[in-house]
C-alpha positions as CSV (number, residue, x, y, z in Angstrom):
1,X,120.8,122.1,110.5
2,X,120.7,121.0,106.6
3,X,121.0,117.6,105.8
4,X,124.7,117.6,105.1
5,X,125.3,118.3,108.6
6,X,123.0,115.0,109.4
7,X,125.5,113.0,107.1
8,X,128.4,114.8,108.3
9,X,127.7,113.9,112.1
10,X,127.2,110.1,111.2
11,X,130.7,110.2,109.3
12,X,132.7,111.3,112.3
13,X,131.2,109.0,115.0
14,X,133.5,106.6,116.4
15,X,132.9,103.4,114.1
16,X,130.6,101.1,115.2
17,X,128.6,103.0,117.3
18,X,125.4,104.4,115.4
19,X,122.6,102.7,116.0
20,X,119.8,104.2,114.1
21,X,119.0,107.0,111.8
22,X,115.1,108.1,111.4
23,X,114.1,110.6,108.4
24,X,110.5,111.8,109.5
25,X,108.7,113.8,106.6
26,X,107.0,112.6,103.1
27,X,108.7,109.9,101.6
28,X,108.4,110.6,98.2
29,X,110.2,108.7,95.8
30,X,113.0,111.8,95.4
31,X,113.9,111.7,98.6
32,X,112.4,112.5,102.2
33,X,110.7,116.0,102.4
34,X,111.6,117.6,105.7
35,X,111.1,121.1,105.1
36,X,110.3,121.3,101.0
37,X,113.3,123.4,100.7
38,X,112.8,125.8,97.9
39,X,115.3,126.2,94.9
40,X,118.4,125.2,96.5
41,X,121.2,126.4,95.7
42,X,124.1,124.9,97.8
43,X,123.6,121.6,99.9
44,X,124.9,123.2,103.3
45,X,121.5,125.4,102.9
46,X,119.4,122.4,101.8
47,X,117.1,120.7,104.2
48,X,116.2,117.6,102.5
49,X,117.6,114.4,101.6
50,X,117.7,113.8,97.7
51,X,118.7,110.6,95.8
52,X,121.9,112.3,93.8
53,X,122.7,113.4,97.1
54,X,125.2,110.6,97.0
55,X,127.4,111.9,93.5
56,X,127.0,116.0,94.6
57,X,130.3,117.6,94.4
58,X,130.1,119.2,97.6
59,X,128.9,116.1,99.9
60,X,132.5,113.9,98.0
61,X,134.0,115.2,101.6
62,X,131.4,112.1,103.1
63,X,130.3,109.7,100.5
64,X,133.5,110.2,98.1
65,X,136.3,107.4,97.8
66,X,137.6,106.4,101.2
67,X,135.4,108.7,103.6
68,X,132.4,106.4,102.0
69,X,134.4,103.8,103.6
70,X,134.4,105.8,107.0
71,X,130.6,107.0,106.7
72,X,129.8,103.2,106.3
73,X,132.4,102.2,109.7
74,X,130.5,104.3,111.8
75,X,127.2,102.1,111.8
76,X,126.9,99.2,114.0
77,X,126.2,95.8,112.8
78,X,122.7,95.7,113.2
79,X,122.1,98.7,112.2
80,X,119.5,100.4,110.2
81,X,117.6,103.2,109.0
82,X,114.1,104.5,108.6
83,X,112.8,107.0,105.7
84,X,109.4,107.5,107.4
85,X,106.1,108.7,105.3
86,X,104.6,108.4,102.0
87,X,105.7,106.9,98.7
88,X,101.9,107.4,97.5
89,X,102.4,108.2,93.6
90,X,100.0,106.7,91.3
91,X,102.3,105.2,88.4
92,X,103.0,102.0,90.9
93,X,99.0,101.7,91.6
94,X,98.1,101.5,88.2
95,X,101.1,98.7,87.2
96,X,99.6,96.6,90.3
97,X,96.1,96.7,89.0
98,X,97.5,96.0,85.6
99,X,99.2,93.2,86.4
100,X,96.7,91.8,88.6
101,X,93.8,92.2,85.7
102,X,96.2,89.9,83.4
103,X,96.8,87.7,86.6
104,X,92.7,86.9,86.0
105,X,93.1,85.4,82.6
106,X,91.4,82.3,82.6
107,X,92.7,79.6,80.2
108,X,91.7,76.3,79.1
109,X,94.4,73.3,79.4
110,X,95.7,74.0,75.6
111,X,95.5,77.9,76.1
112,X,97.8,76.4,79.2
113,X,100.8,74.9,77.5
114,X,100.1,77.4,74.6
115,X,100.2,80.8,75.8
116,X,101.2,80.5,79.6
117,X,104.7,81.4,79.1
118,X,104.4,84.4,76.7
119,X,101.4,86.0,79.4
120,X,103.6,85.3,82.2
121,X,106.4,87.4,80.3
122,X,103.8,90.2,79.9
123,X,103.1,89.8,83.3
124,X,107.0,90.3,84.1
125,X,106.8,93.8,82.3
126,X,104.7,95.4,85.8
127,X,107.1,93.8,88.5
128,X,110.2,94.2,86.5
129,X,108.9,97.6,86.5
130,X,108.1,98.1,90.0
131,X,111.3,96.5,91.0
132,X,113.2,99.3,88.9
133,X,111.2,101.8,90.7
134,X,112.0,100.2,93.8
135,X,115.9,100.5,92.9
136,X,115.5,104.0,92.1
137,X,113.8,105.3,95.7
138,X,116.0,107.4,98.0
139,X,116.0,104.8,100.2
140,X,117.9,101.7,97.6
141,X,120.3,104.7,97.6
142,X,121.1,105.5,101.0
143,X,120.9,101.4,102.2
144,X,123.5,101.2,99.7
145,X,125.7,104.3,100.7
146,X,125.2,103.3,104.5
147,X,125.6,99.5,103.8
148,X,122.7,98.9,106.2
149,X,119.2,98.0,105.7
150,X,116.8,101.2,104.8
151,X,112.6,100.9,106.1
152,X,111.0,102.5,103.9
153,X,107.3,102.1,102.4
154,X,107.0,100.8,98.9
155,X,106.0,103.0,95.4
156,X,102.3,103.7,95.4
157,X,101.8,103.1,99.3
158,X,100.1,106.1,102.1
159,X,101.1,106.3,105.6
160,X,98.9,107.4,108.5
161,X,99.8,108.8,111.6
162,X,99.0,106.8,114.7
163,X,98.7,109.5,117.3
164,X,95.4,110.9,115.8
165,X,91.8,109.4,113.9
166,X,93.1,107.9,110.4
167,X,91.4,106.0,107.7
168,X,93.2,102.5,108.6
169,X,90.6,99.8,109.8
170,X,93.1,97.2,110.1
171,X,93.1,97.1,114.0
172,X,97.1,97.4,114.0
173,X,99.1,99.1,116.5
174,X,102.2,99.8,117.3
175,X,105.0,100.9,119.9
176,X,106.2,103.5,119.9
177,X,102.9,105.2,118.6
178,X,104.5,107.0,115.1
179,X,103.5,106.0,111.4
180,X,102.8,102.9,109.5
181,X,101.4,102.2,105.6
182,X,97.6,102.3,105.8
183,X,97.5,98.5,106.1
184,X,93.7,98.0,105.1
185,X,93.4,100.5,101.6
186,X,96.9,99.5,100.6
187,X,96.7,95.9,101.8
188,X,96.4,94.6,97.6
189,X,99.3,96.6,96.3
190,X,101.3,95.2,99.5
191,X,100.6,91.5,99.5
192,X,101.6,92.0,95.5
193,X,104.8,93.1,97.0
194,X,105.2,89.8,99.2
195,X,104.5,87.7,96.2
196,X,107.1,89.9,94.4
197,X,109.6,88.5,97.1
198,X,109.7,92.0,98.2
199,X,110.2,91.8,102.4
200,X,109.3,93.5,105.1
201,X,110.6,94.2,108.7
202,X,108.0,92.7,110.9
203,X,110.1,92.9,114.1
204,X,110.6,94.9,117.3
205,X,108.9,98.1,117.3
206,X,107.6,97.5,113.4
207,X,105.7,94.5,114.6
208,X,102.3,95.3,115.6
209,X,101.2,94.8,119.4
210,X,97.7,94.2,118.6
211,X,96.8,91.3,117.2
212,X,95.4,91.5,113.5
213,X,93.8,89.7,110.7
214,X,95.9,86.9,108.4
215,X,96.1,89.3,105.6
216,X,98.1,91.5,107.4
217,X,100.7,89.6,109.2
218,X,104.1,89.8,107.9
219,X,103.6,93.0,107.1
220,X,104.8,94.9,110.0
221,X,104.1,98.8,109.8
222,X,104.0,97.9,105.7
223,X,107.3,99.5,105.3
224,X,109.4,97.1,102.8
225,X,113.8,96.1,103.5
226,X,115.7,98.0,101.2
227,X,118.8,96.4,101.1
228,X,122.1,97.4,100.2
C-alpha cells in the first residue's frame, strides 16, 4: 500500500463512519516517515505522507474541489487523527530557550512602565515563530483537509516507546502501551506550549493511568490539538 491508497480508502467509506486514523512512524515536521521512501517519483509508489500531499496533481481525485468535500463526510463527528513520533528538530529548542532567557529580565518599576511593552514584543518574535512552525507541520495540514482534530507532538519534542526501557522519568503510563513525548527532558519546551495557549488531548487513552507529578498534568502523552 502507498499512502494514496490510505487516503483513497477513507474517501470512499460511507460518510460518517471513520472513526480514527493513526500514522505510526517519525513525525518530522514534513510529514510522517513510514518507510523513508526514496526519490519518488509518482504518489501511487510513495509510502509516506507529505505536507503538499494535499495540492499534488495526482491525489485532486481525493482532496480536489468536491471529493474534499466527500473525504471530509466520511469522518464521524468525534473524530480524529494521530501522526504518532517525533517532531525533535532543534530550531524550536533554541526559540524556547531564547525566549525563556529574555523572559528572566529583571526590571526595576520605571524599567517597568518604560520598556515592558517593547521586551514583551521581542518576546512575541519566538512564539509568533513557533506558532508559524506549528501551522506549517503535516499535521495543521491534514486536521485541516480531514476537518478533524490531528494529535500530533509539537516542533522540537522526542517521543519514546513505551513497550521497552526509555529515558522518561516521569512515572507516566498509558493504555494502550504505544508512544508519548518524553514528558520529563521535554517537560520546559511543553509547559512553554501551555502558556502559548497551545492544547493538549489529555483524555481517554492519551490520559495517563498512573498517577504523575503537577508539572505534568494536562499534558496527556505530550502530543498537542491541531485543529482545523
Amino acid at each position: 500500500m502507498s499512502v494514496s491508497d490510505l487516503y483513497e480508502i477513507a474517501a470512499t467509506q460511507p460518510a460518517a463512519s471513520l472513526c480514527e486514523v493513526h500514522f505510526i512512524g517519525h513525525a518530522i515536521a514534513d510529514g510522517p516517515v513510514i518507510v523513508n521512501t526514496p526519490n519518488y517519483k509518482r504518489k501511487q509508489f510513495d509510502k509516506d505522507a507529505r505536507r503538499d500531499d494535499f495540492t499534488d496533481s495526482e491525489l485532486a481525485h481525493v482532496f480536489g474541489g468536491q471529493d474534499l468535500a466527500k473525504f471530509q463526510a466520511a469522518f464521524t463527528s468525534d473524530a480524529f487523527l494521530v501522526v504518532w513520533g517525533c517532531e525533535a528538530s532543534r530550531y524550536p529548542q533554541l526559540l524556547i530557550l531564547q525566549a525563556k532567557a529574555k523572559g528572566r529580565i529583571s526590571l526595576t518599576k520605571n524599567e517597568e512602565k518604560q520598556y515592558r511593552a517593547k521586551l514583551d514584543a521581542v518576546l512575541g518574535k519566538e512564539r509568533d515563530e513557533l506558532r508559524a512552525l506549528m501551522s506549517n507541520l503535516y499535521a495543521k495540514y491534514l486536521a485541516k483537509a480531514a476537518a478533524k482534530p490531528v494529535y500530533s507532538a509539537p516542533p522540537g519534542t522526542g517521543s519514546v516507546h513505551e513497550g521497552e526501557k526509555n529515558t522518561d522519568t516521569s512515572g507516566a503510563v498509558f493504555d494502550p502501551v504505544m508512544m508519548h513525548v518524553e514528558l520529563s527532558q521535554h517537560k520546559s519546551q511543553l509547559r512553554f506550549y501551555k502558556e502559548m495557549g497551545v492544547d493538549f488531548i489529555d483524555s481517554g487513552a492519551f490520559k495517563p493511568t498512573s498517577s504523575v507529578a503537577v508539572e505534568y498534568q494536562g499534558l496527556g502523552r505530550g502530543y498537542a490539538i491541531y485543529k482545523p
